[in-house]
Biopython code that builds the backbone (N, CA, C, O; Angstrom):
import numpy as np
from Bio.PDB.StructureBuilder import StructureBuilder

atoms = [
    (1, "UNK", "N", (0.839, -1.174, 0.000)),
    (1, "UNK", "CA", (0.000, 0.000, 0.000)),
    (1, "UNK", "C", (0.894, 1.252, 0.000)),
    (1, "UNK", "O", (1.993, 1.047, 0.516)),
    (2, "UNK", "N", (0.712, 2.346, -0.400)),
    (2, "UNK", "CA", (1.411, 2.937, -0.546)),
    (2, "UNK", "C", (0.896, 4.779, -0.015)),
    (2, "UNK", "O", (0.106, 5.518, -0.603)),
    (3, "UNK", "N", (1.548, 5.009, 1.032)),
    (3, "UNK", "CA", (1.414, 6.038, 1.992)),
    (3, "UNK", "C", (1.688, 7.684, 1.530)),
    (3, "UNK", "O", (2.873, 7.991, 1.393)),
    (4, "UNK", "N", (0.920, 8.478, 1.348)),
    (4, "UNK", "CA", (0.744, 9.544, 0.956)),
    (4, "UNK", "C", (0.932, 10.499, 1.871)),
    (4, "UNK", "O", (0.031, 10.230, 2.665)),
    (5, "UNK", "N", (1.692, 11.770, 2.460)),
    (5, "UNK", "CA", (1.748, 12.499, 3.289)),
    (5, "UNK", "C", (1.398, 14.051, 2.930)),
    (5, "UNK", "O", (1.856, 14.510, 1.883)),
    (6, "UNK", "N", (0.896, 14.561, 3.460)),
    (6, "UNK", "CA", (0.179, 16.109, 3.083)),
    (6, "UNK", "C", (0.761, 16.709, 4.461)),
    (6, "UNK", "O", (0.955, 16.205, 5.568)),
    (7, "UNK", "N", (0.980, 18.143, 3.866)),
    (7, "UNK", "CA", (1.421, 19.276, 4.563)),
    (7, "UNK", "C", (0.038, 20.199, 4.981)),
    (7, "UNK", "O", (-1.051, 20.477, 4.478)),
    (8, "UNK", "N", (0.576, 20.405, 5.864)),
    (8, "UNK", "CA", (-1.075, 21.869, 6.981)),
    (8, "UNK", "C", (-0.312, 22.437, 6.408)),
    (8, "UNK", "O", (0.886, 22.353, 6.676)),
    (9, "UNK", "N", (-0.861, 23.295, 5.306)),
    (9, "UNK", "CA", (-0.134, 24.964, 6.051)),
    (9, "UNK", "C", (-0.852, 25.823, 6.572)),
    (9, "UNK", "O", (-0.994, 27.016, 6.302)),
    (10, "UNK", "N", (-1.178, 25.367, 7.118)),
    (10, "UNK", "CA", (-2.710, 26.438, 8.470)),
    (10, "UNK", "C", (-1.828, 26.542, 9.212)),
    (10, "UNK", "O", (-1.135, 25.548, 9.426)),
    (11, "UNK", "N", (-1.461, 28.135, 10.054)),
    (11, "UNK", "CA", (-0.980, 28.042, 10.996)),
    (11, "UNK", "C", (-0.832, 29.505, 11.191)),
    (11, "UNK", "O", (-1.233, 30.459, 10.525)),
    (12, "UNK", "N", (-0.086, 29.411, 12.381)),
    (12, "UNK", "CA", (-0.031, 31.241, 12.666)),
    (12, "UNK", "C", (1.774, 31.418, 12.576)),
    (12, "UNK", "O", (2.649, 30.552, 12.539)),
    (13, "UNK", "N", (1.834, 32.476, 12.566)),
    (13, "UNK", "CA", (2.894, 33.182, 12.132)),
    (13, "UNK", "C", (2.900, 34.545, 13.452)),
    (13, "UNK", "O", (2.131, 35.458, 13.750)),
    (14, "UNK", "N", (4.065, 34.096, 13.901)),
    (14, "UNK", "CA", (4.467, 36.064, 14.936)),
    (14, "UNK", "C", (4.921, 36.863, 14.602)),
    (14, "UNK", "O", (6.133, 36.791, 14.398)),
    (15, "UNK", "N", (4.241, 38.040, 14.363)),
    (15, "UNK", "CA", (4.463, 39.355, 13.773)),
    (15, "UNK", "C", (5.620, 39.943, 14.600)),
    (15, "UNK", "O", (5.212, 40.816, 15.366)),
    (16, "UNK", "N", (6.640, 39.770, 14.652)),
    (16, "UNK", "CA", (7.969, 40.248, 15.023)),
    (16, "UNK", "C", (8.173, 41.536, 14.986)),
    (16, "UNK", "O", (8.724, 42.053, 15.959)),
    (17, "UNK", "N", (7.819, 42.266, 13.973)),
    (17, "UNK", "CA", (7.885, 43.580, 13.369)),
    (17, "UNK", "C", (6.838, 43.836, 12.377)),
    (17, "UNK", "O", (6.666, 43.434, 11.226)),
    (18, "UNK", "N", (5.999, 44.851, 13.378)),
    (18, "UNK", "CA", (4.640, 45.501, 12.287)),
    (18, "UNK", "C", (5.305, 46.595, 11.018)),
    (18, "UNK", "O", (6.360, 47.197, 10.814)),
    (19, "UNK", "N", (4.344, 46.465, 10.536)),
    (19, "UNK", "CA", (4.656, 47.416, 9.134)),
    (19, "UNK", "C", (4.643, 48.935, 9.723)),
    (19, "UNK", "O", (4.533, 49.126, 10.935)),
    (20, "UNK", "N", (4.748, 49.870, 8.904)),
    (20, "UNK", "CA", (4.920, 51.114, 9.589)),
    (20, "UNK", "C", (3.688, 51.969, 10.104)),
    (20, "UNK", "O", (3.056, 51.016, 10.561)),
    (21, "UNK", "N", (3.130, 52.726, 10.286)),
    (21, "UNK", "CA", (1.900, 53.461, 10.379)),
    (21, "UNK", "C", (1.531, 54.088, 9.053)),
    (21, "UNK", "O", (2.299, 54.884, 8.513)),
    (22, "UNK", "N", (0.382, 53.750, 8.523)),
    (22, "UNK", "CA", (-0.246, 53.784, 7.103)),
    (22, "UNK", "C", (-0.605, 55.826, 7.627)),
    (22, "UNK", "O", (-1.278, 56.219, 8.580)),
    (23, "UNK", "N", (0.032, 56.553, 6.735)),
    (23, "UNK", "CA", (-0.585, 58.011, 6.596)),
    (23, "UNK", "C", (-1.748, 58.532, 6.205)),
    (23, "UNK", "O", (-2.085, 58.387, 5.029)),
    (24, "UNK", "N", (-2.534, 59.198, 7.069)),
    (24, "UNK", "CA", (-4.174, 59.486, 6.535)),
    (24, "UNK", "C", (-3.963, 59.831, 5.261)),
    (24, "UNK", "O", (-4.594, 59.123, 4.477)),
    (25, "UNK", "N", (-3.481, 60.438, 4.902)),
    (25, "UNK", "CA", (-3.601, 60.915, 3.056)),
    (25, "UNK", "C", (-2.324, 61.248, 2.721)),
    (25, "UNK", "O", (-1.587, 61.684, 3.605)),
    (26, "UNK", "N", (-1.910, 61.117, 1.559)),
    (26, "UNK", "CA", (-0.775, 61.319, 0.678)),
    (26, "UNK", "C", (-0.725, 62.805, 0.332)),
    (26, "UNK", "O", (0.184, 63.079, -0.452)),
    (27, "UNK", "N", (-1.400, 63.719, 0.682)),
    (27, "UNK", "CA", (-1.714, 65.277, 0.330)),
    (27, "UNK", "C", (-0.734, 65.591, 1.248)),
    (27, "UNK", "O", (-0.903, 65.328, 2.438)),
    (28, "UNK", "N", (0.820, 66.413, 0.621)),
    (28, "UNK", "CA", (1.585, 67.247, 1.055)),
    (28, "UNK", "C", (2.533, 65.955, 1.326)),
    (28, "UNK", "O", (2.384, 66.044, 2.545)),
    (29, "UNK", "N", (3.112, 65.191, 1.233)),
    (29, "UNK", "CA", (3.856, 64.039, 1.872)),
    (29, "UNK", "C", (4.801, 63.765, 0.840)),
    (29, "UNK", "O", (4.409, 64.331, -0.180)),
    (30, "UNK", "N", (6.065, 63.039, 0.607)),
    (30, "UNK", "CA", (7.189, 63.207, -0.104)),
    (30, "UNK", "C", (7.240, 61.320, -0.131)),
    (30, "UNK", "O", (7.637, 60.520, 0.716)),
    (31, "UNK", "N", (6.663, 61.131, -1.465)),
    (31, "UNK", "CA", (6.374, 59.649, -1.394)),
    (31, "UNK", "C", (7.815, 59.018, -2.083)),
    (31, "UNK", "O", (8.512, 59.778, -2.755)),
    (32, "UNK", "N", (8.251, 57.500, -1.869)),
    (32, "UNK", "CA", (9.179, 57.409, -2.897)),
    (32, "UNK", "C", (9.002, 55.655, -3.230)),
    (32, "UNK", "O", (8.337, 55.131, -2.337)),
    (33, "UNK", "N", (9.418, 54.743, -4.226)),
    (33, "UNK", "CA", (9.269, 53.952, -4.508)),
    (33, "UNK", "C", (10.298, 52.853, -4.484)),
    (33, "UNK", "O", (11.459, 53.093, -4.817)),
    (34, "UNK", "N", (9.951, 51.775, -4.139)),
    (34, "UNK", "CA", (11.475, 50.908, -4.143)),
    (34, "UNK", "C", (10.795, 49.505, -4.584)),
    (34, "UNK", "O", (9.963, 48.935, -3.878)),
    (35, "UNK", "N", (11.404, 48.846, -6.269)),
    (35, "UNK", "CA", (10.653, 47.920, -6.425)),
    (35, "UNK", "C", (11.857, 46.856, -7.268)),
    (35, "UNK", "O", (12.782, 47.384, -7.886)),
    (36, "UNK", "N", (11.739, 45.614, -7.215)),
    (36, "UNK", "CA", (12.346, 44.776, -7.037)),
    (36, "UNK", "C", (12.314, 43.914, -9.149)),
    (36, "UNK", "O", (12.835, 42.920, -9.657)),
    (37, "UNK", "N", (11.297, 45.175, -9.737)),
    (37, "UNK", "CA", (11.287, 44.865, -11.014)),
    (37, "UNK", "C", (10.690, 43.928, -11.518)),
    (37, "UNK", "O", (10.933, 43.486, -12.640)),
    (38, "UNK", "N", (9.747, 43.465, -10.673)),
    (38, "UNK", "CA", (8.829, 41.951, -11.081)),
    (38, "UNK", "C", (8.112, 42.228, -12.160)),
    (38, "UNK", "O", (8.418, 42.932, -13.123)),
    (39, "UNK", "N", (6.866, 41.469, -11.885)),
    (39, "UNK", "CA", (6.050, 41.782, -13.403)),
    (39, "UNK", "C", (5.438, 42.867, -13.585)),
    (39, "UNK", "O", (4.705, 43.381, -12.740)),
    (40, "UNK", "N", (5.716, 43.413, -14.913)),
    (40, "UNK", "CA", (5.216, 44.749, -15.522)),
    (40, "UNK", "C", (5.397, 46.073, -14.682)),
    (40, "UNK", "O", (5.113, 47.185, -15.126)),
    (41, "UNK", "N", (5.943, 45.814, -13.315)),
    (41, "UNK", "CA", (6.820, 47.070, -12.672)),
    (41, "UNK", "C", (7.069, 48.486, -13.390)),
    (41, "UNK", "O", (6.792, 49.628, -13.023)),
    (42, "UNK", "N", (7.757, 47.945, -14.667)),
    (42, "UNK", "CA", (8.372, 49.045, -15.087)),
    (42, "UNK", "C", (7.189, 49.943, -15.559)),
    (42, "UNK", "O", (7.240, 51.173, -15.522)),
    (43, "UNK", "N", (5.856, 49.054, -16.114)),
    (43, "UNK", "CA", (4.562, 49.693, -16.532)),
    (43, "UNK", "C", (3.660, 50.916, -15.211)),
    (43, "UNK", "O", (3.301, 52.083, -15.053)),
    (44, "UNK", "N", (3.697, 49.296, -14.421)),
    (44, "UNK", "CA", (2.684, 49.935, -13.090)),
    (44, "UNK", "C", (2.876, 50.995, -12.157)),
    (44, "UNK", "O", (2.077, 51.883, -11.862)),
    (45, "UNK", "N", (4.114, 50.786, -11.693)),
    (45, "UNK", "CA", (4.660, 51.881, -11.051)),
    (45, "UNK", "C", (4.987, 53.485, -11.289)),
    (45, "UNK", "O", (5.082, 54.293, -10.365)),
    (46, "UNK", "N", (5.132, 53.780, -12.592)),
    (46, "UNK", "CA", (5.087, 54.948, -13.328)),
    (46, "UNK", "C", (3.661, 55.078, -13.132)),
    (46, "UNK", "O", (3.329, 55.778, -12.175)),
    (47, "UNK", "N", (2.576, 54.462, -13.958)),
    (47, "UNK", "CA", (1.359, 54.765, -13.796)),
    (47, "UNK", "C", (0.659, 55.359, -12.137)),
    (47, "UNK", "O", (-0.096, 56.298, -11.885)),
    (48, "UNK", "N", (1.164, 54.567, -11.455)),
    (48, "UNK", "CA", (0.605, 54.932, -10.238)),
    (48, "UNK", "C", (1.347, 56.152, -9.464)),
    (48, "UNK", "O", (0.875, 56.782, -8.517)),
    (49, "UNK", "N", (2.816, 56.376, -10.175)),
    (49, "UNK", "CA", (3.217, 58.125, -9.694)),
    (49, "UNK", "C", (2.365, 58.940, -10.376)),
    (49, "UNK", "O", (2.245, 60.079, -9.925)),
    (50, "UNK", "N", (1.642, 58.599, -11.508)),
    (50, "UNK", "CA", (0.949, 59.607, -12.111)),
    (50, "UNK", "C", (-0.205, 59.576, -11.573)),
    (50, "UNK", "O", (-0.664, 60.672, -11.251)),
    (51, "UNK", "N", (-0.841, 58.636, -11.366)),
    (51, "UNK", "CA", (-2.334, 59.322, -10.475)),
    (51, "UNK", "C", (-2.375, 59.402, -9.523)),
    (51, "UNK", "O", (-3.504, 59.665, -9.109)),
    (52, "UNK", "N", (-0.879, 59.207, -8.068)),
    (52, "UNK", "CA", (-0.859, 59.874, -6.860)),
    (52, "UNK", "C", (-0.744, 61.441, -7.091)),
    (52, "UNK", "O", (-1.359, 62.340, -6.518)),
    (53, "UNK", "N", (0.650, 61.553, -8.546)),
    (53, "UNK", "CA", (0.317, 62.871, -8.843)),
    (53, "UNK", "C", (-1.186, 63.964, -8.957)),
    (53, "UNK", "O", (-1.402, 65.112, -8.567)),
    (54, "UNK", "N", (-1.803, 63.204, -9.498)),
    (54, "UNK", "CA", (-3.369, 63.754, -10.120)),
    (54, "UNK", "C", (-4.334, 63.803, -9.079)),
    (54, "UNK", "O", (-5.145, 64.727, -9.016)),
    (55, "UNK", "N", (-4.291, 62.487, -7.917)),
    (55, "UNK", "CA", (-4.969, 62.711, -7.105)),
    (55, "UNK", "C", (-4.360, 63.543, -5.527)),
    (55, "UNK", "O", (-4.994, 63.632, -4.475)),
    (56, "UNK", "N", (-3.624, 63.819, -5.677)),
    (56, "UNK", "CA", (-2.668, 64.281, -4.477)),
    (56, "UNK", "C", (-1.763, 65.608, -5.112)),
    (56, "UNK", "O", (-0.543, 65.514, -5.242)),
    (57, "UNK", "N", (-2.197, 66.324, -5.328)),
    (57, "UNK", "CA", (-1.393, 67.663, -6.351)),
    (57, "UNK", "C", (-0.309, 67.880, -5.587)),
    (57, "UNK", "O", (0.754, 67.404, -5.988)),
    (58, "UNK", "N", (-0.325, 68.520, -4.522)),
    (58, "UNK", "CA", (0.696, 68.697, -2.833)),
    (58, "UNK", "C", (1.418, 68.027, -2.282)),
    (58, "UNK", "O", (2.011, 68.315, -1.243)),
    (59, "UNK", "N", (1.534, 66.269, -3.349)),
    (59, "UNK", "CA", (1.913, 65.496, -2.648)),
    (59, "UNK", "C", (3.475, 65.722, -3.260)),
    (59, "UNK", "O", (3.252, 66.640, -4.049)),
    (60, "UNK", "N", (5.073, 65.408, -3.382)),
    (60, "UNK", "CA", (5.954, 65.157, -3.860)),
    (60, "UNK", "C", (6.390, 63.498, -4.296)),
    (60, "UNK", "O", (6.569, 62.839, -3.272)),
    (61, "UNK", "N", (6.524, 62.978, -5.117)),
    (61, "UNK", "CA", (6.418, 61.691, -5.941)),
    (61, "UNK", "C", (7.966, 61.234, -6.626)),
    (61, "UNK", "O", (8.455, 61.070, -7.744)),
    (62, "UNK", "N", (8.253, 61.173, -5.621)),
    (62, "UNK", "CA", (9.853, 60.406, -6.167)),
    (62, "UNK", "C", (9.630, 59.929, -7.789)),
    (62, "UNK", "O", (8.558, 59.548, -8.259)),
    (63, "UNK", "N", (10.884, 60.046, -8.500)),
    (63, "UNK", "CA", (11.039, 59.247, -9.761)),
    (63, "UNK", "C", (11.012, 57.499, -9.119)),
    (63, "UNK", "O", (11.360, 57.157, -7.989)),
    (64, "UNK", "N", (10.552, 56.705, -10.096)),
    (64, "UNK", "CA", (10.447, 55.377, -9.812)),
    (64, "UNK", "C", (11.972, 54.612, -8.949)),
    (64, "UNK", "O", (12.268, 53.874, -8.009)),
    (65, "UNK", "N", (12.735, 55.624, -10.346)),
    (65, "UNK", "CA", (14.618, 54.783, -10.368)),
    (65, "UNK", "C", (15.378, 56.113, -9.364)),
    (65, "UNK", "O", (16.542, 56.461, -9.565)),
    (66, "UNK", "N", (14.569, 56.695, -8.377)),
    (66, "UNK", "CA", (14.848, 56.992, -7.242)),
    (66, "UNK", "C", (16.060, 56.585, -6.152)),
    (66, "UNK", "O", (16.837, 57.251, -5.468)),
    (67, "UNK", "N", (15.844, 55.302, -6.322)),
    (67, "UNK", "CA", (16.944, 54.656, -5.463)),
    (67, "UNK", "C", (16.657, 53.486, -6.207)),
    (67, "UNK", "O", (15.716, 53.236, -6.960)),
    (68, "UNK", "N", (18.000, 52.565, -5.732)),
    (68, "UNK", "CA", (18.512, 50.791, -6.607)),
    (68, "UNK", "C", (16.963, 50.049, -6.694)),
    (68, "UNK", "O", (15.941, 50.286, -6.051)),
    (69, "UNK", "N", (17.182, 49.269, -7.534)),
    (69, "UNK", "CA", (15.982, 48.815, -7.918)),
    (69, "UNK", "C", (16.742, 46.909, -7.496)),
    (69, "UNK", "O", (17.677, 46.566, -6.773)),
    (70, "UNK", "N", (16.023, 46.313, -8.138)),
    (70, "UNK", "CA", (16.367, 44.870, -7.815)),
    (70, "UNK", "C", (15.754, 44.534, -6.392)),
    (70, "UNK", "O", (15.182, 45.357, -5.678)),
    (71, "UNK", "N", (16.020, 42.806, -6.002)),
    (71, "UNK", "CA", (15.865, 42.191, -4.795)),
    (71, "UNK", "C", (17.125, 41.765, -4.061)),
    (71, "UNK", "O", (17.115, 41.182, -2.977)),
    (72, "UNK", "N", (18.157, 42.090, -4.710)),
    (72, "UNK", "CA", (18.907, 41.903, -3.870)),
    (72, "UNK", "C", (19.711, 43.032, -3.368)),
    (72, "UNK", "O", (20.503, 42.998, -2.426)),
    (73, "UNK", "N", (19.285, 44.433, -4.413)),
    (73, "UNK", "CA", (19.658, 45.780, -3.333)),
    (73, "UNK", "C", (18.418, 46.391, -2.368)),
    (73, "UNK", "O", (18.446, 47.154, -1.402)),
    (74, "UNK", "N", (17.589, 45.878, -2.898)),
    (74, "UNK", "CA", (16.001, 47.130, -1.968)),
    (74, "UNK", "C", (16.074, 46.560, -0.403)),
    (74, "UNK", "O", (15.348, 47.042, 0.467)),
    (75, "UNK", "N", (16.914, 45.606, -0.161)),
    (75, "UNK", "CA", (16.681, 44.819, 1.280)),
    (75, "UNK", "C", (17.801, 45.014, 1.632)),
    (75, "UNK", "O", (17.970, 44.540, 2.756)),
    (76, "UNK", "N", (19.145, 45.734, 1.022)),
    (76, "UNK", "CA", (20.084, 45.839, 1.908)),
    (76, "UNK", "C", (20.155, 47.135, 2.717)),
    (76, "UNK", "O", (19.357, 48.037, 2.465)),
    (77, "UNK", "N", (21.232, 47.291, 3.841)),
    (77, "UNK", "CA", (20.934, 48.268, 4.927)),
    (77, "UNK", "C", (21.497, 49.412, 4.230)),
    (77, "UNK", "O", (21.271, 50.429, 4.887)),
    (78, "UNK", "N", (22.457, 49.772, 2.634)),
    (78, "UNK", "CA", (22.669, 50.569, 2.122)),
    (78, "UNK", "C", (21.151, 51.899, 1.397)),
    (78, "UNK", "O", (21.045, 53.115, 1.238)),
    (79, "UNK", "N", (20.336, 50.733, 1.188)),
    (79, "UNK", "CA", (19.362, 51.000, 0.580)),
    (79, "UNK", "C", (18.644, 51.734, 1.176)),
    (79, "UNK", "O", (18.181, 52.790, 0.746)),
    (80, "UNK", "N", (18.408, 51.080, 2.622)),
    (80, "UNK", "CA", (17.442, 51.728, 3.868)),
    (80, "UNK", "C", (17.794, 53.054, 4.255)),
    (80, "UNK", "O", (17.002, 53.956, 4.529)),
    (81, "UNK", "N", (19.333, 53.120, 4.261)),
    (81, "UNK", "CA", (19.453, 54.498, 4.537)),
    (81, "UNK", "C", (19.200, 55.143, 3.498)),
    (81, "UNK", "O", (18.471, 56.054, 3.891)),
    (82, "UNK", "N", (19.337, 55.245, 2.452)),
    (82, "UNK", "CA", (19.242, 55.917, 1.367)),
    (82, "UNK", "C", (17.973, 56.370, 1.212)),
    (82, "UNK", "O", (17.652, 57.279, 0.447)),
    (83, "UNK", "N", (16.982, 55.538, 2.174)),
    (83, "UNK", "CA", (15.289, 55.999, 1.865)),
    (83, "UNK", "C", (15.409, 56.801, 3.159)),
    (83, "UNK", "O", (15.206, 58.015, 3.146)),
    (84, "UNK", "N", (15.690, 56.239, 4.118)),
    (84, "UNK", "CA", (15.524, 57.002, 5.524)),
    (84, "UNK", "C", (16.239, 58.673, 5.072)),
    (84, "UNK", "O", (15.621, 59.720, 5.264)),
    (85, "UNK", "N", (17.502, 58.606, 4.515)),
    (85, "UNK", "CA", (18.046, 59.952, 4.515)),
    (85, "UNK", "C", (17.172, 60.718, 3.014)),
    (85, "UNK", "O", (17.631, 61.714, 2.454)),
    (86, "UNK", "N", (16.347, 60.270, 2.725)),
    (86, "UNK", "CA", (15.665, 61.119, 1.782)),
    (86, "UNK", "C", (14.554, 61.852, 2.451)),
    (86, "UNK", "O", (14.272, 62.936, 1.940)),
    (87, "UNK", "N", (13.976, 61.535, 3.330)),
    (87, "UNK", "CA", (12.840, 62.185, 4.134)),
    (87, "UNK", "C", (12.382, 62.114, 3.585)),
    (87, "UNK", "O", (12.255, 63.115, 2.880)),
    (88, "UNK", "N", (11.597, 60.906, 3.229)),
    (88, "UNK", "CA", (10.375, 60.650, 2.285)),
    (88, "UNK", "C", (9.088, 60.051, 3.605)),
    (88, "UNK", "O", (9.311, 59.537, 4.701)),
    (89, "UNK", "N", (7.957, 60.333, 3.033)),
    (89, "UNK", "CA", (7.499, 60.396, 4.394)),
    (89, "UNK", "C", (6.179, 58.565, 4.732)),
    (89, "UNK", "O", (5.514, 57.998, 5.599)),
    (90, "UNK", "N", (6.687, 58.458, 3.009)),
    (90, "UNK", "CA", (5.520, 57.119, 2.689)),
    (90, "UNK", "C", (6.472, 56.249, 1.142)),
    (90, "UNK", "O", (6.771, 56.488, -0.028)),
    (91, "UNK", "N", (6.584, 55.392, 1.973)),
    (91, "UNK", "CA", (7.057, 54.348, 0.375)),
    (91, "UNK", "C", (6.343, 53.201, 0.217)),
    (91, "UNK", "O", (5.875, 52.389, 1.014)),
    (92, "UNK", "N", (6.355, 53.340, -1.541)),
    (92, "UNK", "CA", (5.508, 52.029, -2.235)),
    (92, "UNK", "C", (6.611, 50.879, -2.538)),
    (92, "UNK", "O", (7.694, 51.144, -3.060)),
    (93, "UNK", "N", (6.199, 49.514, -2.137)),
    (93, "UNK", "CA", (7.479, 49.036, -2.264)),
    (93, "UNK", "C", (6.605, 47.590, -3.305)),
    (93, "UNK", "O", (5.785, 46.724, -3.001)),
    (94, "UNK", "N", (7.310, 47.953, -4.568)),
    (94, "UNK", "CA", (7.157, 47.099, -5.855)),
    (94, "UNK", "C", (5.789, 46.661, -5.842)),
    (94, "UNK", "O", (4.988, 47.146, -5.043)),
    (95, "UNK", "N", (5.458, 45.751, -6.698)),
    (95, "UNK", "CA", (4.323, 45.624, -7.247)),
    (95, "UNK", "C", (3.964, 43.383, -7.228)),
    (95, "UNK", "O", (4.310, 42.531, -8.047)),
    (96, "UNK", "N", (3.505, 43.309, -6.462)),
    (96, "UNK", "CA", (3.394, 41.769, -6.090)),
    (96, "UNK", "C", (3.019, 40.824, -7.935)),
    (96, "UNK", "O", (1.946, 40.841, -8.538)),
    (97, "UNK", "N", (4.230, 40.173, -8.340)),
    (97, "UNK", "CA", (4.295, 39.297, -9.114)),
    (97, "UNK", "C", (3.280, 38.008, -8.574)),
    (97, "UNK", "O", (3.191, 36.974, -9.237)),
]
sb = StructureBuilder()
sb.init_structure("model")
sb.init_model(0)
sb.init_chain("A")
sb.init_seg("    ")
for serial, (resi, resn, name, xyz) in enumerate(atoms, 1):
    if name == "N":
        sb.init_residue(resn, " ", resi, " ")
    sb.init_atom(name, np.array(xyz, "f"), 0.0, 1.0, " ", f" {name:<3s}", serial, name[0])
structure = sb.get_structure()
């Protein structure tokens, strides 16, 4: 007979570190982007500086290629500072492949 084994993946996970505090509105705020180039990135992400632009006039909208792009620079601690010392006040980070 021949024995078949299946994986749970039901389970919980400990939030170690919450995400940051989400900003009531993007009006007046210095946004910037850091994306790892997955799918159609190069499309989506432009698009969506343009209608934070349109919907947020006050807001400031980093260029996309702002800072390193890729997955193996957006996670290093070079990178982090590079967003931290921009005083950007909200970042979009890539676009889920």
């Amino acid at each position: 007979m021949i024995e078949i084994q299946f994986y749970d993946p039901t389970g919980n996970t400990e939030v170690s570190q919450p995400h940051a505090p989400r900003p009531v509105s993007l009006q007046g705020k210095r946004i910037g982007f850091l994306t790892n180039e997955e799918w159609q990135a190069y499309f989506a992400l432009p698009a969506l500086k343009s209608q934070i632009e349109a919907d947020f006039p006050g807001a400031e909208v980093l260029a996309v290629d702002a800072f390193p792009k890729n997955n193996a620079e957006i996670k290093s601690d070079r990178v982090a500072e590079l967003v931290r010392d921009s005083g950007v006040d909200a970042v979009i980070i890539g676009n889920a492949a």
